[in-house]
C-alpha positions as CSV (number, residue, x, y, z in Angstrom):
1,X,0.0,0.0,0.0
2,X,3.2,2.5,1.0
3,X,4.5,1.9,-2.5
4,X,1.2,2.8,-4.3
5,X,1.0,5.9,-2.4
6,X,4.7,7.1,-3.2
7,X,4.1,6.1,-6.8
8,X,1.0,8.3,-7.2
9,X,3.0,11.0,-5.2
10,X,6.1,10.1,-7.8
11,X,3.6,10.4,-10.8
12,X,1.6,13.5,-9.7
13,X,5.3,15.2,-9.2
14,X,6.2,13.9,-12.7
15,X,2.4,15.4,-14.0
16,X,2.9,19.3,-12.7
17,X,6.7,19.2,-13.5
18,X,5.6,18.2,-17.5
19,X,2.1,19.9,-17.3
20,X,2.8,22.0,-20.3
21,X,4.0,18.8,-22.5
22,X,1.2,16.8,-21.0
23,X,-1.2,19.5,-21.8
24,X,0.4,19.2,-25.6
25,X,0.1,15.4,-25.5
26,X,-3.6,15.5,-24.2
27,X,-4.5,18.1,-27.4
28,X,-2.7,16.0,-29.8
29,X,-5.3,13.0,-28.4
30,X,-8.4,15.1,-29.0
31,X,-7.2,16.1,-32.6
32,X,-6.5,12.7,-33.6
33,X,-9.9,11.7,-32.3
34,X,-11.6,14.5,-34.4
35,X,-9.6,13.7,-37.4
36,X,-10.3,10.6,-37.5
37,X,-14.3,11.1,-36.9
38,X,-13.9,13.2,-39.7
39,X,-12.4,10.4,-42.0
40,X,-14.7,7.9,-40.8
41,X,-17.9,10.0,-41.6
42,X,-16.9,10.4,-45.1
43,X,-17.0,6.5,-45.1
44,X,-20.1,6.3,-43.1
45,X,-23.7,8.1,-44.2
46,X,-25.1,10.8,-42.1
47,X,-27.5,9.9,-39.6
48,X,-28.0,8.9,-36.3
49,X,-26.4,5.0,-36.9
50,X,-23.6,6.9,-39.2
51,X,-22.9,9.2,-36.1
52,X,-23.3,6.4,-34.0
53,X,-20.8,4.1,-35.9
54,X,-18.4,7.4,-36.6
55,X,-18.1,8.0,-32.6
56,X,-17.3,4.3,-32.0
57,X,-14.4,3.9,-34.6
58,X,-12.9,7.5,-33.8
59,X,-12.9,6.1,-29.8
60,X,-11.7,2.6,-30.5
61,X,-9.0,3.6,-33.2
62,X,-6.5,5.0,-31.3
63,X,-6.4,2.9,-28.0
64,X,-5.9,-0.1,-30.8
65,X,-3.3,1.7,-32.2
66,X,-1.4,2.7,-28.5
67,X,-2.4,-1.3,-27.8
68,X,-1.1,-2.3,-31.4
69,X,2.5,0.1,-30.7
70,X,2.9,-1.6,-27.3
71,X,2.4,-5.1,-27.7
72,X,5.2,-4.8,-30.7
73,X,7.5,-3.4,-28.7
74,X,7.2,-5.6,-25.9
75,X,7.6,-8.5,-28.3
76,X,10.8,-6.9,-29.8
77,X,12.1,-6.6,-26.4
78,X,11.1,-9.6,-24.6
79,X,10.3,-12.1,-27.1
80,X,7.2,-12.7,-25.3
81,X,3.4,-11.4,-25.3
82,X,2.5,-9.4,-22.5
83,X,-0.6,-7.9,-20.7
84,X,0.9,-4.3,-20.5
85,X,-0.5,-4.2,-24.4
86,X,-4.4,-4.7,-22.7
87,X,-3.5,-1.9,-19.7
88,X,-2.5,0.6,-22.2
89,X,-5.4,-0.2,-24.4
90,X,-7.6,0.6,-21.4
91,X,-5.6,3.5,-20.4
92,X,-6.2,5.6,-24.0
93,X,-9.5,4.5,-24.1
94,X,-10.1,5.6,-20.4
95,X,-8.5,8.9,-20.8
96,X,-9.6,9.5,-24.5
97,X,-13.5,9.4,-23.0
98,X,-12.8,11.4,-20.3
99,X,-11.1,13.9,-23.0
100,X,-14.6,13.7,-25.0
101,X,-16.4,14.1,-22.1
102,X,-15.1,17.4,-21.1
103,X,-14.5,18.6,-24.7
């Protein structure tokens, strides 16, 4: 339980010390989400089920991708198949809706 504590301390020092570059980061998520609701409704009709399906691709896209990036590298460097690919999936999504959400 101490180390969870000191690591969230840790990781809220890390945050304000790189707030600007996080902010950056955090932007650069909810422009890739919008560009890429963009692209998918030119493939999708208009609509409530073309919205619906647009949202759903633009949200799922990029936590694959962070998902896709991970589980590569891990198997470049281990050789093996981890879960940190699934935690990182759920991480973008996670923080990718939340983005949404206050957007």
């Amino acid at each position: 339980m101490l180390k969870q504590i000191l690591l969230v301390v840790l990781l809220s020092i890390i945050a304000v010390f790189f707030s600007h570059q996080l902010n950056q980061v955090l932007n650069l998520m909810v422009s890739l989400h919008q560009v890429l609701a963009h692209t998918v409704g030119n493939i999708f009709a208009g609509g409530k089920l073309g919205y619906f399906i647009r949202e759903v691709v633009a949200l799922l896209l990029p936590a694959l991708f962070v998902a896709a990036i991970i589980e590569l590298l891990m198997r470049l460097l281990k050789q093996d198949s981890t879960r940190c690919a699934v935690y990182g999936l759920w991480t973008t999504w996670v923080v990718l809706l939340v983005l949404i959400g206050l957007r």
